[in-house]
C-alpha positions in Angstrom: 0.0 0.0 0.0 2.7 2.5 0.9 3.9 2.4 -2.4 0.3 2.9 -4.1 0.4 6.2 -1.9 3.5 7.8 -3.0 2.8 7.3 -6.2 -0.2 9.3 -5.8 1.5 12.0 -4.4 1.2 11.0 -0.7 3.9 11.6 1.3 4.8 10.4 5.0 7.1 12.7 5.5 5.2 16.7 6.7 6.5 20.0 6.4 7.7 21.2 10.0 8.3 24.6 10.9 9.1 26.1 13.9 8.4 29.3 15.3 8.4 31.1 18.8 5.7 32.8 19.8 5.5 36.2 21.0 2.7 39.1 21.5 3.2 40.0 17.5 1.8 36.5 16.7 -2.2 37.2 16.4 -2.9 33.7 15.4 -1.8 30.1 13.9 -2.7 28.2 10.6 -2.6 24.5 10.5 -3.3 23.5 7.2 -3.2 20.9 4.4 -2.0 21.3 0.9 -5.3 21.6 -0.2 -5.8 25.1 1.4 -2.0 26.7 0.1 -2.9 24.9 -3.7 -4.7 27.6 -4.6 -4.4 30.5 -1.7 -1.2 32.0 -0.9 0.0 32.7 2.9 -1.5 36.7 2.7 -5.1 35.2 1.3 -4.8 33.1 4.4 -3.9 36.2 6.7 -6.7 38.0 5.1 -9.4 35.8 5.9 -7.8 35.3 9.5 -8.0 39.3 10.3 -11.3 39.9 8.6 -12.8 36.6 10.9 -13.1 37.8 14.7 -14.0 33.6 14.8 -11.6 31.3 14.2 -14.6 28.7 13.2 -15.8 31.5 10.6 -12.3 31.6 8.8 -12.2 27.8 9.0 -15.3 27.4 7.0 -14.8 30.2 4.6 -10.8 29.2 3.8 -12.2 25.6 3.1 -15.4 26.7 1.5 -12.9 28.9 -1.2 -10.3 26.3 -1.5 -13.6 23.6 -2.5 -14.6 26.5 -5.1 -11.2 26.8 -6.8 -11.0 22.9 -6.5 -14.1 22.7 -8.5 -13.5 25.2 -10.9 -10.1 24.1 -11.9 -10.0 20.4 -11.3 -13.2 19.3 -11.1 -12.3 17.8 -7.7 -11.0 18.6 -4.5 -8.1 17.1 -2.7 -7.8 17.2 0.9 -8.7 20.6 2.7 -8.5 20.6 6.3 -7.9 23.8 8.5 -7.4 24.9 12.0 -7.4 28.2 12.9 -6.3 29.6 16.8 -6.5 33.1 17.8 -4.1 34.4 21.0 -5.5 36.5 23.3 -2.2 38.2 25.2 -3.7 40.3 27.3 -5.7 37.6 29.2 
């Protein structure tokens, strides 16, 4: 099976980044490939800052990537999303 997988595109091995956070940081995108195929990092910020609700810019990031799935491909791969907003001066 693994080898079904990769030649599909799959791959076992993520992208890791790491990153300290600091008062600056307003909030953090966890995402599949299927959000960045079509939206770049500042679309992503730009539905983030225009969404006081984290849930709100989940749906509407995966609602946009579906669309540009459809339009282009005429399927979707996988979109998955999570947003978290920090709250510093709790």
């Amino acid at each position: 099976m693994p080898a079904v997988a990769k030649q599909t595109g799959i791959l076992a091995t993520p992208e890791v980044f790491s990153h300290r956070l600091n008062p600056g940081d307003k909030f953090v995108v966890l995402c599949t490939d299927g959000i960045t195929e079509f939206l770049s990092n500042d679309d992503i910020v730009g539905f983030c800052m225009k969404n006081p609700d984290p849930l709100d810019a989940c749906e509407e990031l995966v609602q946009t990537a579906f669309n540009w799935f459809v339009d282009d491909d005429g399927w979707t791969d996988d979109i998955t999303v999570v947003v978290a907003y920090f709250d510093w001066d709790s």
